[in-house]
ZAMARRO-818407 format. One record per residue (C-alpha): x negated, y negated, z. Coordinates in Angstrom, 2 decimals, padded with zeros to 5 digits. Layout:
N
<X: X | Y: Y | Z: Z>
...
//
This chain:
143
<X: -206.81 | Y: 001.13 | Z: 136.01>
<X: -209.53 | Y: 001.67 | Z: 133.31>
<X: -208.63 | Y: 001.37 | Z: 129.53>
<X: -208.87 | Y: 004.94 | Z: 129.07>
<X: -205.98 | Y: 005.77 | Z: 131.59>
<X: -203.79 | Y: 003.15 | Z: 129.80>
<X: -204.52 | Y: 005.02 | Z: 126.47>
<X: -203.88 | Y: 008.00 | Z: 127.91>
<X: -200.22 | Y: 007.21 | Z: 129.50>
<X: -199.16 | Y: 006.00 | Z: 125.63>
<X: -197.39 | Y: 008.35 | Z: 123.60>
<X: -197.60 | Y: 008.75 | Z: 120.12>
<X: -194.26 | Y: 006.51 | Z: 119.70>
<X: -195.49 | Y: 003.99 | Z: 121.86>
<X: -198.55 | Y: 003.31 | Z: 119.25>
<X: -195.63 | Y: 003.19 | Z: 116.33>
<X: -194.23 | Y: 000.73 | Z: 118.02>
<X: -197.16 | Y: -001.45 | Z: 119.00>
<X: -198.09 | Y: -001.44 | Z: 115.14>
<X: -194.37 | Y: -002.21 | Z: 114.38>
<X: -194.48 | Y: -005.38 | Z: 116.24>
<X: -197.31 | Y: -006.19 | Z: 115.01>
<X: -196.81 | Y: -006.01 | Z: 111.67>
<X: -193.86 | Y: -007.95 | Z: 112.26>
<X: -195.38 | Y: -010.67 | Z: 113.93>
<X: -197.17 | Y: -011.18 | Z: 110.48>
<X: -193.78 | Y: -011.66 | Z: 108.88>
<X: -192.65 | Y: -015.15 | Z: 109.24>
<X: -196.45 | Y: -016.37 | Z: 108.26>
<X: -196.28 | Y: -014.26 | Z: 104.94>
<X: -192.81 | Y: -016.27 | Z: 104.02>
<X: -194.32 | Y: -019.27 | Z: 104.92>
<X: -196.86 | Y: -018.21 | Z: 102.72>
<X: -195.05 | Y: -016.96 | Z: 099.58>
<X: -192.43 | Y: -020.00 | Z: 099.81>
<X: -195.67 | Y: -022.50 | Z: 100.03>
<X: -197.06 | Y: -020.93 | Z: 097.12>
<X: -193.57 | Y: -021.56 | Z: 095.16>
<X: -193.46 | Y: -024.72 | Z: 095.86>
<X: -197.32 | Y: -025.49 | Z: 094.47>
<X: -195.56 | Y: -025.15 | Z: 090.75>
<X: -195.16 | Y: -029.14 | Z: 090.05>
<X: -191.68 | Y: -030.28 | Z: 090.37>
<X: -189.92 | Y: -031.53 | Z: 087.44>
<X: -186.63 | Y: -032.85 | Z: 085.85>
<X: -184.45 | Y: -032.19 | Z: 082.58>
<X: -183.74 | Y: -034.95 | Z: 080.33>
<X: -180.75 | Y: -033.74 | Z: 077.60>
<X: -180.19 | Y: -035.55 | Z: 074.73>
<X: -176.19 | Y: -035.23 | Z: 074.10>
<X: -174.52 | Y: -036.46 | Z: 070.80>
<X: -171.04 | Y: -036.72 | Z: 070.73>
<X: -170.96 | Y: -034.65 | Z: 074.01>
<X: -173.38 | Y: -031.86 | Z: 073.11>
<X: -176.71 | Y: -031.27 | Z: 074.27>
<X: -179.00 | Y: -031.05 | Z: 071.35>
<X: -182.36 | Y: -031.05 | Z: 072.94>
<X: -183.64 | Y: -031.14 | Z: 076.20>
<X: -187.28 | Y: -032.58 | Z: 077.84>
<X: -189.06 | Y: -031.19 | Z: 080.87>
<X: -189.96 | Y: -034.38 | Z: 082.53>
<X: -193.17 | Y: -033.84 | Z: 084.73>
<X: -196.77 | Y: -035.10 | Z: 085.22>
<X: -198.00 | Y: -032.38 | Z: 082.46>
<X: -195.26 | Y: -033.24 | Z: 079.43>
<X: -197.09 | Y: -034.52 | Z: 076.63>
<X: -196.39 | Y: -037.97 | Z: 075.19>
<X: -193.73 | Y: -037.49 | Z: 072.03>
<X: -191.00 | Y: -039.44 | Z: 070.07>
<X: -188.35 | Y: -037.77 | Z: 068.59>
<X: -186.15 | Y: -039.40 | Z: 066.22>
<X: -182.19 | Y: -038.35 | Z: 065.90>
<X: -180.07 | Y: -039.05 | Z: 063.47>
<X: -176.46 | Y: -038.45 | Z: 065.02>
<X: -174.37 | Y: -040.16 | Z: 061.92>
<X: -175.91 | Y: -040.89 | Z: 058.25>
<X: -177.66 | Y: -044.06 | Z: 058.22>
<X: -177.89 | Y: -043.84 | Z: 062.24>
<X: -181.10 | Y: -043.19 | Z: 063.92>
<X: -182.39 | Y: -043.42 | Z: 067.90>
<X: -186.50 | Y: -042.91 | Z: 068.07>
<X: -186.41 | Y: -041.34 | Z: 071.73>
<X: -190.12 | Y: -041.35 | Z: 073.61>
<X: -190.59 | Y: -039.21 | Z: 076.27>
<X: -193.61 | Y: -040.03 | Z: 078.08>
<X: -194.70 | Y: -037.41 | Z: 081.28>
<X: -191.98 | Y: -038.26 | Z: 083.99>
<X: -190.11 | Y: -040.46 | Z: 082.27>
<X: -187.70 | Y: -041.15 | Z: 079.19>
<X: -186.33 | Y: -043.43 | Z: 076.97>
<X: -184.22 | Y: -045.02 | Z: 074.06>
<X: -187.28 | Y: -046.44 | Z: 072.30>
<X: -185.76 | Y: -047.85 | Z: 069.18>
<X: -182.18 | Y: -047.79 | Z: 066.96>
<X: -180.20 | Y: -049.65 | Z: 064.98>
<X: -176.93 | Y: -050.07 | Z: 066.91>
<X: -175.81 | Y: -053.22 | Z: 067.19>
<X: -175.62 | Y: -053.91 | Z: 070.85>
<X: -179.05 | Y: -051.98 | Z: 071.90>
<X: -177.73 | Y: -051.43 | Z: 075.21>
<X: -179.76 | Y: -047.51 | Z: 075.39>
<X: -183.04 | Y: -049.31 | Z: 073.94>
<X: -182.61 | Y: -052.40 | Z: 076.67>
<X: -181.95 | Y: -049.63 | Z: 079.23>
<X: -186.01 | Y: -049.33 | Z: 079.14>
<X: -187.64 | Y: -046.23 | Z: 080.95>
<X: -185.58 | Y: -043.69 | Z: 083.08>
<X: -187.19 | Y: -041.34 | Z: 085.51>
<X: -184.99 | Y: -040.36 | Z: 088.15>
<X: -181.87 | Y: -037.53 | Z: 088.42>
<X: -178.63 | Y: -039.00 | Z: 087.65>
<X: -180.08 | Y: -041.84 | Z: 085.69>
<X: -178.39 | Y: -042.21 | Z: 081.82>
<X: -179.34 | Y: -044.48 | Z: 078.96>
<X: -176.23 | Y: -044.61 | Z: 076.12>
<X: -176.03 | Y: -045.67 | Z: 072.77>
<X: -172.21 | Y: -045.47 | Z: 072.30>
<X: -171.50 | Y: -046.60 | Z: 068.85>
<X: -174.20 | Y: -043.14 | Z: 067.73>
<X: -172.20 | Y: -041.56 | Z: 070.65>
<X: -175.54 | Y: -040.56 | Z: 072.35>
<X: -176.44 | Y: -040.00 | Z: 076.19>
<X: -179.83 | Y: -039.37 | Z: 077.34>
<X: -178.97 | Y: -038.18 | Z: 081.38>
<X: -181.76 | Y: -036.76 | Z: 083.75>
<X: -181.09 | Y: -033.97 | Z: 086.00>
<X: -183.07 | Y: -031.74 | Z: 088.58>
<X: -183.47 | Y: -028.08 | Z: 087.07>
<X: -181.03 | Y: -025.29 | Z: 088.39>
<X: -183.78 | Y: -023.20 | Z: 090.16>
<X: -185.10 | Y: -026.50 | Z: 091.75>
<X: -181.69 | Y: -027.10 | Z: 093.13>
<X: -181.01 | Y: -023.32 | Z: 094.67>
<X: -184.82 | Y: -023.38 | Z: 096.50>
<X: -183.13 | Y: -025.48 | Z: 099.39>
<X: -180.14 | Y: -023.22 | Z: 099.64>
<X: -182.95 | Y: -020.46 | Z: 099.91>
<X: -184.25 | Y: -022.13 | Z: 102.67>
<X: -181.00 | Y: -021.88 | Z: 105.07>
<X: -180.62 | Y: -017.92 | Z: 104.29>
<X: -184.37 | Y: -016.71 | Z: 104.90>
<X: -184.00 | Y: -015.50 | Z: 108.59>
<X: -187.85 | Y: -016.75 | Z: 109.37>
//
């Protein structure tokens, strides 16, 4: 049976078909695709700086972030020189009296807190909202 007899017993909603499937068989490599190409942005984590339970600034913590200090003053005559340096942060100077945030040192990973409780103020590191709902993604996308 030649190729020109197969062609022939095809009807037009055979060859719908046959390019239905097969643009369907591209399907699961374009997700793969488009959720690789998410995933290329650089991860990252939030550092918030709370005083007295509010969040008055917050750091993007990644390979890119600049190298800064920032210097709070959460009571008169208080102050906490916070450094943030790429991935990681820190307490680098106050004048409490039990320098417990400053001893703390460097803190890089989620969860992690430095505190200065006499100036009431937490420095806590978190993973970013959208970062956290990608692997929920994940289990929905019917690949």
């Amino acid at each position: 049976m030649g190729m020109k007899q197969i062609l022939r017993q095809l009807k037009p909603f055979d060859f719908i078909l046959i390019g239905l499937t097969l643009l369907l068989s591209f399907t699961p490599a374009a997700f793969t695709y488009l959720h690789s190409k998410q995933q290329t942005d650089e991860p990252y984590l939030i550092a918030s700086i709370r005083i007295n339970g509010e969040v008055v600034e917050e750091f993007k913590l990644s390979k890119d972030t600049p190298h800064k200090e920032v210097t709070y003053h959460p009571k008169p005559g208080q102050y906490n020189i916070i450094e943030v340096d790429g991935e990681r942060i820190r307490d680098k100077e106050d004048n409490s009296p039990d320098q417990i945030a400053v001893n703390t040192g460097w803190i890089s990973r989620p969860g992690e807190i430095a505190v200065c409780l006499p100036h009431n103020l937490i420095i806590e590191i978190r993973v970013p909202e959208d970062q956290e709902s990608d692997e929920e993604e994940e289990l929905i996308l019917p690949i």
